[in-house]
N, C-alpha and C positions, 0 to 999 in steps of 0.2 A: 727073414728080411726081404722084404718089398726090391722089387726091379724098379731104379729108379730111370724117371725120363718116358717112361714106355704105358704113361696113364691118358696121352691125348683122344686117345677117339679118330681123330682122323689118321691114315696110312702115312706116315712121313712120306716115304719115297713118291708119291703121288702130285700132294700138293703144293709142292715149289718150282716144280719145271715150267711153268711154262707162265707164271703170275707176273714176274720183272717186266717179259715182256706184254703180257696183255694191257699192263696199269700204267705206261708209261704215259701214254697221252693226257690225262687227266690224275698225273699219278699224287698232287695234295689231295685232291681228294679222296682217291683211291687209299690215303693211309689215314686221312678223317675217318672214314668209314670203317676201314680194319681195326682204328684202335679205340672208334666208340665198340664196334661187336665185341674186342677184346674185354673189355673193360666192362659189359653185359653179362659173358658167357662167364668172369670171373666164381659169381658167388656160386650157380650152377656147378661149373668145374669141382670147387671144392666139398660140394655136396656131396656131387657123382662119386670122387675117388677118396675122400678124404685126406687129401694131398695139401702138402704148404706148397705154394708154388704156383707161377703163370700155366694158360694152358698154353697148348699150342699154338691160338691165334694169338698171345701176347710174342711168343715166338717169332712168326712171321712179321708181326707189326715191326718189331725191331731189326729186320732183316732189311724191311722194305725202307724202313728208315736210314739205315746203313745206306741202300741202294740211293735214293733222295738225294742224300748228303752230297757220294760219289758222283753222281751226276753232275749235280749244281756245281760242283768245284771243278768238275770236270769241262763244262761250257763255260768256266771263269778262265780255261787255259791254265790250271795250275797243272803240276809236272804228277805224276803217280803217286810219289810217297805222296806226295799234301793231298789230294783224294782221295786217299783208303785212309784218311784218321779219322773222318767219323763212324768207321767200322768200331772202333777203339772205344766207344761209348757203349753200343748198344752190346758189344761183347762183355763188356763192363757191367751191366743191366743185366743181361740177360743170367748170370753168373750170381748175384745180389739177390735177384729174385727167383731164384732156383725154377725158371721157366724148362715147359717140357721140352727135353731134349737136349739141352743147355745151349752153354756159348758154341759148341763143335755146328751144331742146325745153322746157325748166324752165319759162321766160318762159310759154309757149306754152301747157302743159299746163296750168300756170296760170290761163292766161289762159280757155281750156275750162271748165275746171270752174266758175269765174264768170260766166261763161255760162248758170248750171242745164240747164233742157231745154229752153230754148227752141233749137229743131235748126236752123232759119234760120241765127240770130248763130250757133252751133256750125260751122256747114259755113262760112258768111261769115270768121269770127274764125281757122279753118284753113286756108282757102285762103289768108289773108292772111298767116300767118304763115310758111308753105311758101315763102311765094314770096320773103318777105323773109330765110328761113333760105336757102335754094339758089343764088339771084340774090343778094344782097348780106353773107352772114354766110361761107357758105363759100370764096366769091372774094377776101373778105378776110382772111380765114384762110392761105390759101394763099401771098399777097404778101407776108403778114410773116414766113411761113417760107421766103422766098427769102434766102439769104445775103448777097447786097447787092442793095441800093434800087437796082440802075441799071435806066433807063427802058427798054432794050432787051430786056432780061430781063423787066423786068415786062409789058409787050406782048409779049413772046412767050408767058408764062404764061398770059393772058390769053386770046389767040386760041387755045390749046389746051385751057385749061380753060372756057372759058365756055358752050361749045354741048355740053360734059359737062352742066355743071350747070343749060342750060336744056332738056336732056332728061331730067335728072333732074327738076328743078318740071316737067315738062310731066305726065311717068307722074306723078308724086304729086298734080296740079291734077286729072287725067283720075279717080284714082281716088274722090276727092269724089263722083262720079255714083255708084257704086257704095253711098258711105255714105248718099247723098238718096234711093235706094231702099230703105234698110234700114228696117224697118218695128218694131223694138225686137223680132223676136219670138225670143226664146232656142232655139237648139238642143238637141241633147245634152251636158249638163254632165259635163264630167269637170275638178274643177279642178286635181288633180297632172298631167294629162296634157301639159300648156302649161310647167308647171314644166319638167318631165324634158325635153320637147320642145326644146326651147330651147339647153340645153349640148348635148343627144346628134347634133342635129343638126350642131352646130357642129366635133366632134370626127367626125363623119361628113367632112363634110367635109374637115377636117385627114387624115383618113384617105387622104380618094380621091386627094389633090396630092400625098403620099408614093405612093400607086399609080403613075398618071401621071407621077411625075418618077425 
């Protein structure tokens, strides 16, 4: 049985720190954009892994949408609970449509962006939720798509998936070091380049498994 959630292509832990605030200024378009790529990088995605399921920029799309939502309600002066219900949708979605990583990524990117800048709680609030996504969302995942509840299967599944998925939080916990050196300073921007990047690689991919098989 397949590791579910863990077929995106890009590094979870990477790609959500720091997009809420880059996109703010122009951020309907910033989710035009994400959810036409999404909605490109679809049929590729499911080439690549043969996966039922969004990728991971359907993921984001719904994250940033969640983000949107909170905003808007939020310069309406409405009080918190009424600002985090359009979280309530896109966790909804995101759950429907078995996107990579599931509702916890939504939770999560979430949870980031309310964070503002302060990098501490940012790198603290993502190690914690890495650890709660890999170690306890995907193992659980996994045992309700076993066919029958019996104990013996479910401890089989178990001992075979579990030191998967605590090498997966190990590489995603290790790469946190990597974002505690990042110092905010921008590269070379190119922003269709991450668009295109994204399906083309994917369908690369899909390519070279038809080569090799």
């Amino acid at each position: 049985m397949g590791c579910p959630g863990s077929s995106g292509g890009w590094p979870f832990p990477f790609s959500p720190t720091s997009w809420p605030r880059a996109a703010t200024r122009f951020f309907h378009r910033y989710l035009i954009r994400l959810g036409a790529c999404a909605l490109l990088s679809q049929a590729p995605f499911t080439l690549a892994t043969g996966v039922w399921g969004g990728s991971v920029l359907l993921t984001f799309f719904l994250s940033a949408g969640a983000i949107y939502g909170y905003e808007r309600l939020s310069k309406a002066e409405h009080g918190p609970a009424v600002s985090a219900i359009p979280l309530f949708a896109p966790c909804a979605l995101a759950l429907l449509l078995n996107v990579d990583y599931g509702f916890p990524a939504v939770l999560l990117i979430f949870a980031l962006y309310l964070c503002g800048d302060n990098r501490r709680r940012k790198l603290l609030c993502l190690g914690a939720g890495l650890a709660l996504l890999y170690l306890l969302y995907q193992p659980l995942i996994g045992l309700l798509s076993l066919p029958l509840f019996r104990p013996d299967w479910m401890a089989g599944y178990l001992l075979h998936a579990l030191p998967v998925f605590a090498l997966y939080a190990l590489c995603a916990e290790a790469s946190l070091l990597l974002l505690a050196w990042y110092r905010g300073q921008l590269g070379v921007q190119s922003k269709w380049f991450f668009y295109v990047f994204y399906p083309a690689h994917l369908l690369g991919l899909w390519a070279l498994g038809l080569a090799l098989n």
